[in-house]
C-alpha positions in Angstrom: 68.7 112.7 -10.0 69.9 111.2 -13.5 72.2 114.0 -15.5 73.7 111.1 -17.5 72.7 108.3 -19.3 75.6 105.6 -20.4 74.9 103.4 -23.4 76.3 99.9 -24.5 77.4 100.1 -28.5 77.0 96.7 -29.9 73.3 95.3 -28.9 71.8 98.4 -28.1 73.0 101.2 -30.4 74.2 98.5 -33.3 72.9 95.5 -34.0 76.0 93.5 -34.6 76.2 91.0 -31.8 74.6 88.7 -33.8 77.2 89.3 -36.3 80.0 89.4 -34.4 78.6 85.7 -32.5 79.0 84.6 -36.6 81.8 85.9 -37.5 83.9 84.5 -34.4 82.8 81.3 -34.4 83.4 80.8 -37.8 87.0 81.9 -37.0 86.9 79.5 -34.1 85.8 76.6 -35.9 88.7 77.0 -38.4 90.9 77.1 -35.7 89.3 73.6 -34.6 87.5 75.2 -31.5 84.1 73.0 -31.4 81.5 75.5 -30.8 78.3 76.9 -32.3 76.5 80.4 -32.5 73.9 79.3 -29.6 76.7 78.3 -27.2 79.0 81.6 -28.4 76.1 83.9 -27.6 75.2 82.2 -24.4 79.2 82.0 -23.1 80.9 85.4 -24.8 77.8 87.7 -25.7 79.6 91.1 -24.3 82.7 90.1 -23.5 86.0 91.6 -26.0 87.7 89.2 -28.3 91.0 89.5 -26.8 89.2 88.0 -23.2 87.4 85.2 -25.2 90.3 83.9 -26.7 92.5 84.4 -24.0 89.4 82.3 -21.9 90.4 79.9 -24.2 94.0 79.6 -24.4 93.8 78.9 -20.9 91.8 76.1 -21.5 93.7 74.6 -23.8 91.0 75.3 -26.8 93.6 77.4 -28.9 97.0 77.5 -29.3 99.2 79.4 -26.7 101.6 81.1 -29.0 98.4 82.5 -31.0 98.7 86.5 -31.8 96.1 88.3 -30.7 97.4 91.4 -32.6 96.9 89.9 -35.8 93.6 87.8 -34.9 91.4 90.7 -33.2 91.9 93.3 -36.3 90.9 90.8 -38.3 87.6 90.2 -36.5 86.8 93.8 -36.0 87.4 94.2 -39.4 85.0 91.5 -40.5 82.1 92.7 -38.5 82.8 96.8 -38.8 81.8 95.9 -42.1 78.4 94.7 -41.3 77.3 97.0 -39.0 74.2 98.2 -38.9 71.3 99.7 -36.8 68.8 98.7 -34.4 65.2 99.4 -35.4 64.2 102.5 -33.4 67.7 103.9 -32.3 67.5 107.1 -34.3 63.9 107.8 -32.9 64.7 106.9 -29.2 68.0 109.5 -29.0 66.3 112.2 -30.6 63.8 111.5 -27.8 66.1 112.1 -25.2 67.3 115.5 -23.0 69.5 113.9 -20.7 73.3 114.0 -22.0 74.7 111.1 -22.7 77.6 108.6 -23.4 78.9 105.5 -25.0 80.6 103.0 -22.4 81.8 99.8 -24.8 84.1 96.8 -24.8 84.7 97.7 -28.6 87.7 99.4 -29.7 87.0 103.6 -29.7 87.5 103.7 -33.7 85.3 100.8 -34.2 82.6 102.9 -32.1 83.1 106.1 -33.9 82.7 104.7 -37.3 79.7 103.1 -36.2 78.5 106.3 -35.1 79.3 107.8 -38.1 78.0 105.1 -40.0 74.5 105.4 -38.2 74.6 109.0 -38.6 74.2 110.0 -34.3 77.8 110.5 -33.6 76.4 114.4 -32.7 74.9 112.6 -30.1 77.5 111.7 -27.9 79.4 114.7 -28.5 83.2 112.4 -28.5 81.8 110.6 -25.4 83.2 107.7 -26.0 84.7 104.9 -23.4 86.2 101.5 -24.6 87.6 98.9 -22.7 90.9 99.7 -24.2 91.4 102.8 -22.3 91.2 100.6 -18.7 93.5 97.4 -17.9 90.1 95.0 -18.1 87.3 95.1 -20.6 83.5 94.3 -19.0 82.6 92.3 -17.0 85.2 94.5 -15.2 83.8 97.8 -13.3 86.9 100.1 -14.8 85.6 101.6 -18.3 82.1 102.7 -15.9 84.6 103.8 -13.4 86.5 105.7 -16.3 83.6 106.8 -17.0 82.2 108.6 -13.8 85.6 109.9 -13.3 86.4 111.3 -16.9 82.3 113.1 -16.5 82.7 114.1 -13.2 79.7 111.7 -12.1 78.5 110.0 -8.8 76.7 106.6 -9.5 73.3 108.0 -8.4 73.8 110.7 -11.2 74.0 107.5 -13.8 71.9 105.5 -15.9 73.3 102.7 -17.9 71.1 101.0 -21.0 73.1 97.4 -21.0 72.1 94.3 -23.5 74.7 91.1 -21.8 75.1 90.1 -18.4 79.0 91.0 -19.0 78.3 94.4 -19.6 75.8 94.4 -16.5 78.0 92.5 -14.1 80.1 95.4 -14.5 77.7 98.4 -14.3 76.5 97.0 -11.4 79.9 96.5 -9.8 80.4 100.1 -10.3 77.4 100.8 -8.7 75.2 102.2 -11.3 71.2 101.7 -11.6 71.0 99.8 -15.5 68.2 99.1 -17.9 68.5 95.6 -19.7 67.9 96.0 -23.4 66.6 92.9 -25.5 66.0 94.8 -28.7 69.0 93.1 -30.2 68.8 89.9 -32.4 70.9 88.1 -30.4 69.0 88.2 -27.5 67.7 84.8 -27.0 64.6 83.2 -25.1 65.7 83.2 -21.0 67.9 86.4 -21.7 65.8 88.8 -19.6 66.0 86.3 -16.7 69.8 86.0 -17.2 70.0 89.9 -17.1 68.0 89.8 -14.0 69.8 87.4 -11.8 73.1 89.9 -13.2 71.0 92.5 -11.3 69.0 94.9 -13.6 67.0 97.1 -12.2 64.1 97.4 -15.2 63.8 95.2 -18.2 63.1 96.9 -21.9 61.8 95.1 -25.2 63.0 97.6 -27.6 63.8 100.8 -28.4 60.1 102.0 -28.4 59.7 100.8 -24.6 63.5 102.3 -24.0 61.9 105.7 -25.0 59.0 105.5 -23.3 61.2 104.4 -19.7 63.8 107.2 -20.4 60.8 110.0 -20.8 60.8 110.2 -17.1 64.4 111.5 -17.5 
């Protein structure tokens, strides 16, 4: 029986993927990384900005001695500032009786201001879990696992709404049945299929066909 219900942040509550795929690539470029928004989104969609550029360090893309303290702030900062909804999100959680969580790879302050921002921070009650409370951001299993732990939750008591094959790889890995959103404008043509093959166990276009799944709930 579901008693929980775990959303992704950025994709599926905020629509800032897209913005965030901008605003890093931009920053890329500048540091001479060759890469485009297409190729960001496909590579990095989900995954937190200290992994990407650490992904790239290793491979020789950016300098080794770069400081992600003073790089990732910078970032956040650039796209906290263009946050903004997904069509639909307000409706779909005032649809909803199951309790309910955010699980993200964002930092917790950049979360809660989105929340506030949006105006749906009452409905999370301070649930919030960010990568930065665990050793490894998703596609890691451990901010799920925090998750569970910190709400007293089995698996089969979860249901996860996830938008990037990251942040499915690693509700699956914790063992938790997850939606795939695509109601983001990120989300590409062949993204479904790439959610799939991650192992989703139901597909959703948008937040009207999210409500109408999580009625049964």
């Amino acid at each position: 029986m579901i008693k929980h219900i775990l959303f992704d942040c950025d994709g599926v509550l905020i629509d800032t993927e897209i913005v965030a795929a901008e605003v890093v690539t931009n920053w890329l470029n500048s540091e001479g990384v060759g890469i485009d928004i297409e190729a960001f989104i496909r590579d990095y969609t989900g995954k937190t900005f200290s992994d990407i550029i650490n992904i790239l360090k290793g491979q020789g893309d950016l300098n080794a001695d770069l400081d992600l303290s003073l790089v990732v702030p910078e970032l956040d900062n650039e796209i906290r500032d263009n946050q903004r909804p997904i069509d639909g999100v307000w409706a779909m959680l005032d649809s909803l009786k199951t309790a309910r969580s955010v699980v993200s790879n964002s930092a917790k302050d950049y979360v809660e201001l989105a929340l506030e921002k949006l105006e749906i921070t009452h409905h999370f009650e301070g649930r919030i879990y960010s990568a930065e409370m665990v050793a490894k951001g998703k596609p890691d299993p451990g901010v799920y696992l925090l998750a569970l732990e910190e709400l007293s939750l089995s698996p089969e008591e979860v249901l996860v709404i996830e938008d990037s094959v990251a942040g499915v790889t690693a509700s699956k890995a914790a063992g938790l049945k997850t939606i795939g959103y695509l109601g983001g404008s990120h989300v590409r043509k062949g993204h479904a299929n790439q959610l799939l093959m991650a192992g989703v166990d139901a597909i959703v276009q948008d937040h009207a066909a999210l409500t109408h799944y999580l009625s049964d709930y």
